[in-house]
C-alpha positions in Angstrom: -7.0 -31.3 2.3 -10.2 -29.8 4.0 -9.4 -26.3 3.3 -8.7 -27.6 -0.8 -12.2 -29.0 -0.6 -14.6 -26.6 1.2 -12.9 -23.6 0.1 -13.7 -23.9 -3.6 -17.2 -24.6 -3.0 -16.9 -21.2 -0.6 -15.4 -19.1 -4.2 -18.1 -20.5 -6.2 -21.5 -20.6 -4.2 -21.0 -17.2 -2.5 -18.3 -15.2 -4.2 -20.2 -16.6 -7.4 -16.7 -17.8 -9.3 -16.4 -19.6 -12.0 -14.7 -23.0 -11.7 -11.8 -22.1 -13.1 -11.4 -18.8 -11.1 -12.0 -20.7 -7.8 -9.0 -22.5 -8.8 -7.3 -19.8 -9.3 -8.5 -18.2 -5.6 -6.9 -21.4 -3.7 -3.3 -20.2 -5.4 -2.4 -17.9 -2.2 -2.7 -21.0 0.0 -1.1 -23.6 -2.6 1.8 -21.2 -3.9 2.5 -20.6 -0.1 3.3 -24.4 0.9 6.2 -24.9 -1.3 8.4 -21.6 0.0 7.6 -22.1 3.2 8.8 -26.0 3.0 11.8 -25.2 1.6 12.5 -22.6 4.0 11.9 -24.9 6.9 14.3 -27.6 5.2 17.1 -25.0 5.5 16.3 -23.7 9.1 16.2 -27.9 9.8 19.6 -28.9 8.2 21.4 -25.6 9.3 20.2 -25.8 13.2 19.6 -29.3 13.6 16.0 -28.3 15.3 12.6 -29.3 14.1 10.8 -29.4 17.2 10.6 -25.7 16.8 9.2 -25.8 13.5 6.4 -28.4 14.8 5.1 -25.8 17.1 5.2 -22.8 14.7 3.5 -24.9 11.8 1.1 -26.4 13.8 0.3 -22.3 15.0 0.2 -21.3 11.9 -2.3 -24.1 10.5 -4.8 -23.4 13.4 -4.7 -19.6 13.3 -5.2 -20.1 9.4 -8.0 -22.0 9.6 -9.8 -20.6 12.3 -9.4 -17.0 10.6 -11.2 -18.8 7.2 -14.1 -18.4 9.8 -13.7 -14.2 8.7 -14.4 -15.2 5.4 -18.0 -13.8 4.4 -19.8 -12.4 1.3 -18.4 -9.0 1.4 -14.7 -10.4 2.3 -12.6 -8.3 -0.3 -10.1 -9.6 -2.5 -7.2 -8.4 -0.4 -8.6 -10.1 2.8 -9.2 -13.4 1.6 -5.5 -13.4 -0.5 -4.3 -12.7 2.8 -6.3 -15.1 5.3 -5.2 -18.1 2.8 -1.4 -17.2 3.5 -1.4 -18.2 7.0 -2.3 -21.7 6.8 -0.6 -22.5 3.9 2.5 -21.7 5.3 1.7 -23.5 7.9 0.9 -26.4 6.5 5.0 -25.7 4.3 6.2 -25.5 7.7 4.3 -28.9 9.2 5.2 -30.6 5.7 9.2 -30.3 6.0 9.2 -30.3 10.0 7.2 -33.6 10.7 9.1 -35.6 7.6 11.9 -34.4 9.9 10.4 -35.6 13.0 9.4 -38.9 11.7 12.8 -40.3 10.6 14.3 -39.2 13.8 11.7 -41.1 15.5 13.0 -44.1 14.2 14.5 -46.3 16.6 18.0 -46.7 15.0 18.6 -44.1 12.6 20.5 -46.2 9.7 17.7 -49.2 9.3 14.6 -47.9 10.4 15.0 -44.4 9.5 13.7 -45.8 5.6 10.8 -47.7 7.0 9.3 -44.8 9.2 9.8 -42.2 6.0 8.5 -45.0 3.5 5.2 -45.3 6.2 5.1 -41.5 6.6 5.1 -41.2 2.6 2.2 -44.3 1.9 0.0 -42.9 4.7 0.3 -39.0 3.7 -0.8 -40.4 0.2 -3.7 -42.1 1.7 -5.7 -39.1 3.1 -5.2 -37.6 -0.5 -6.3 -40.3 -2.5 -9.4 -40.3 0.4 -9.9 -36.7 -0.1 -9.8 -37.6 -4.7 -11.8 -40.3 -4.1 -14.6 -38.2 -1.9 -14.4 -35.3 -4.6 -15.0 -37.0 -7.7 -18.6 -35.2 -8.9 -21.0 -38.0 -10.4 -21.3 -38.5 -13.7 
């Protein structure tokens, strides 16, 4: 959620983009989340493994993130496309693999498995009605 909230502000203060075309900028990062999810789903039910999937996504998030630090006036289009890949997927990856993780956390997998993905659910909508609430621009 910090990425969807600084890197706007990034587009339109110094790549000078329009509202709407900052938007537009954040789709190589949002497009990237869903394929990469889904993909992770399959690995998961095909292997059995998530733990895997942890590691890699949580990689992949970091690396993302730290390599927005490269981003600078002169970035070109290309670069920037490309640096917003990277966490996005990795954030796909974390997505699938840690619902995953959380109901085989549970303690017995046929009547707490619900609770744990019910409580994984509530408090991943949480931080994004914290992150709605903390955009909103004043009227």
């Amino acid at each position: 959620m910090t990425l969807l909230y600084y890197l706007p502000l990034y587009y339109e203060t110094v790549k000078q983009f329009t509202p709407i075309k900052a938007g537009i900028a954040l789709f190589p990062e949002t497009f990237s989340v869903g394929p990469a999810c889904i993909v992770m789903g399959i690995v998961v039910s095909r292997t059995g493994h998530y733990i895997r999937g942890i590691y890699i996504g949580w990689l992949l998030t970091t690396l993302g993130t730290g390599l927005i630090c490269l981003l600078g006036v002169n970035t070109s289009t290309v670069k920037w496309v490309f640096l917003n890949l990277v966490p996005g997927l990795g954030i796909g990856i974390l997505y699938s693999a840690m619902s995953f993780a959380v109901q085989a956390s549970a303690q017995s997998a046929g009547e707490d498995s619900g609770f744990a993905i019910a409580m994984f659910s509530f408090f991943r909508s949480l931080g994004t009605v914290r992150y709605l609430i903390t955009s909103k621009s004043p009227r």
